[in-house]
BAPA-571678 format. One record per residue (C-alpha): residue in one letter; x, y, z; residue number from 1. Coordinates in Angstrom, 2 decimals. Layout:
N
("A" (X Y Z) NUM)
...
This chain:
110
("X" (69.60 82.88 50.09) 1)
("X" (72.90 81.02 49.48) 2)
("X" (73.91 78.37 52.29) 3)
("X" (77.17 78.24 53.23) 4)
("X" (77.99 74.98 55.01) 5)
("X" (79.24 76.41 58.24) 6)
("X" (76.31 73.53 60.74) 7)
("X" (78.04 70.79 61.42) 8)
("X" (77.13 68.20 57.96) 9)
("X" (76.65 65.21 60.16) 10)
("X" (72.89 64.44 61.47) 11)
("X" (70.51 66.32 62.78) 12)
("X" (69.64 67.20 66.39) 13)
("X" (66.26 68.88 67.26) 14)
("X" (67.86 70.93 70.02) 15)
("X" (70.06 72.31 67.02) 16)
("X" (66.90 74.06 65.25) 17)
("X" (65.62 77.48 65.88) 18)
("X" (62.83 79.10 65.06) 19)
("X" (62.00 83.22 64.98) 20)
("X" (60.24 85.28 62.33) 21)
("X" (59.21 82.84 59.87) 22)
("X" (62.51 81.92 59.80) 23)
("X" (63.95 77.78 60.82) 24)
("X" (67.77 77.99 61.64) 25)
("X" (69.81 75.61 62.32) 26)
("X" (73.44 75.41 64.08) 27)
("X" (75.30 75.98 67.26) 28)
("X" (74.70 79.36 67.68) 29)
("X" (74.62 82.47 65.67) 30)
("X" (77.57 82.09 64.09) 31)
("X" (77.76 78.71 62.22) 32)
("X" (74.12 78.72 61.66) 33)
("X" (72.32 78.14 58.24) 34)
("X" (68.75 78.37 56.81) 35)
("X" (66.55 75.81 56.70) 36)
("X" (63.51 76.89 55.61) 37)
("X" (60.58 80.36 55.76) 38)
("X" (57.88 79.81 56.44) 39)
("X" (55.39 82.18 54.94) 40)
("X" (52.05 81.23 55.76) 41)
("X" (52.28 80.83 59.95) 42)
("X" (55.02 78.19 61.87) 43)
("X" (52.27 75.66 62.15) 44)
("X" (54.09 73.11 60.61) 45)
("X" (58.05 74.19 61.44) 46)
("X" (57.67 70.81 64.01) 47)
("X" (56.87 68.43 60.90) 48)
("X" (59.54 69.72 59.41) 49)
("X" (62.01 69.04 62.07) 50)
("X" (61.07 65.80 62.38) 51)
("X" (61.18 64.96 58.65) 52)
("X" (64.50 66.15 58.74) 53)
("X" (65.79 64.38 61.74) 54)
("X" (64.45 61.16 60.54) 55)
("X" (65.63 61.50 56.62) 56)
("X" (68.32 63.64 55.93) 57)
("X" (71.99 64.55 57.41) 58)
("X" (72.43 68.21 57.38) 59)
("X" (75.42 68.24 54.35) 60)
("X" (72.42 66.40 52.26) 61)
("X" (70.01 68.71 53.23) 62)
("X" (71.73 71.76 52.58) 63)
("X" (72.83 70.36 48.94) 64)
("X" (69.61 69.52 47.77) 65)
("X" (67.53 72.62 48.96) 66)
("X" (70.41 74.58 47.42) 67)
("X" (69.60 72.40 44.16) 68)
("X" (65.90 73.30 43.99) 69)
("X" (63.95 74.93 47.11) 70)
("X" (63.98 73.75 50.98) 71)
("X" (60.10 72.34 49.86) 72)
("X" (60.80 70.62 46.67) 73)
("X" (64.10 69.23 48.63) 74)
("X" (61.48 67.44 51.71) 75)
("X" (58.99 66.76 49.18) 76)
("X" (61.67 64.40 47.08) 77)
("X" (62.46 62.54 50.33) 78)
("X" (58.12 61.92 50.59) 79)
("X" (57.12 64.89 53.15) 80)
("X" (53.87 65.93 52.63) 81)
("X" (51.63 68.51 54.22) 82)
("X" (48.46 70.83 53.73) 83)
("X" (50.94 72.92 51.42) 84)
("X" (51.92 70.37 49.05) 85)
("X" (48.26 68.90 48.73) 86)
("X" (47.16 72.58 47.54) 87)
("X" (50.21 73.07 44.89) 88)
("X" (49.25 69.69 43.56) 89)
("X" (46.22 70.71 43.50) 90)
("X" (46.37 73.54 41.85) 91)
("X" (49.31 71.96 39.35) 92)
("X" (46.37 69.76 38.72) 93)
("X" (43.69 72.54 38.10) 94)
("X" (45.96 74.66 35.54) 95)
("X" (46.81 71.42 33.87) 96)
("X" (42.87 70.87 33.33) 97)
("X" (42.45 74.67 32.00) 98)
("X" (45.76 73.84 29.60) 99)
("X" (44.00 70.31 28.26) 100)
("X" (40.47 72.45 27.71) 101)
("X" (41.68 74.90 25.82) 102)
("X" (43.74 73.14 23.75) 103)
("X" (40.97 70.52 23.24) 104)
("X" (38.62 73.78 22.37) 105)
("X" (41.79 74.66 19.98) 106)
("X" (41.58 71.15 18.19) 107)
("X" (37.73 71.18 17.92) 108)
("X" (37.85 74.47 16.19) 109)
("X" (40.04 73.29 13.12) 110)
């Protein structure tokens, strides 16, 4: 989903941020809002995000880097870390192991 910068790009403001669906907004109303995030598995965490954002990015910065990479990987280069980003390192770390085994298995059989 392509952002167009309509929010204002200045800092944020909790009372800015909605949330409905999965789905963190952010703007005025309807009309100049953007998206922020989805949140797939349950809104527990929609609040940490918020804050994160509040505390470490204006809204023109955030908006640039999500659109760079993903609204995750943009929180996660500022240092946000949650549940979710301890179980994809996790599992990074896990398929990295299988990848080292097997090639290790490779090198033993020449």
């Amino acid at each position: 989903m392509e952002n167009t910068i309509k929010a204002p790009t200045y800092t944020f403001h909790k009372e800015l941020f909605t949330y409905s669906g999965g789905y963190l907004m952010y703007g005025h109303n309807i009309n100049d809002q953007v998206f922020i995030a989805r949140f797939k598995h349950g809104p527990k965490n929609y609040r940490k995000w918020i804050n994160f954002l509040c505390k470490n990015f204006t809204v023109e910065s955030y908006l640039q880097d999500a659109e760079k990479t993903s609204p995750r990987e943009a929180v996660e280069s500022r240092g946000f870390v949650d549940e979710m980003t301890i179980a994809c390192m996790k599992a990074k770390l896990i398929a990295k192991d299988k990848i080292i085994a097997e090639l290790n298995k490779r090198l033993e059989a020449k």
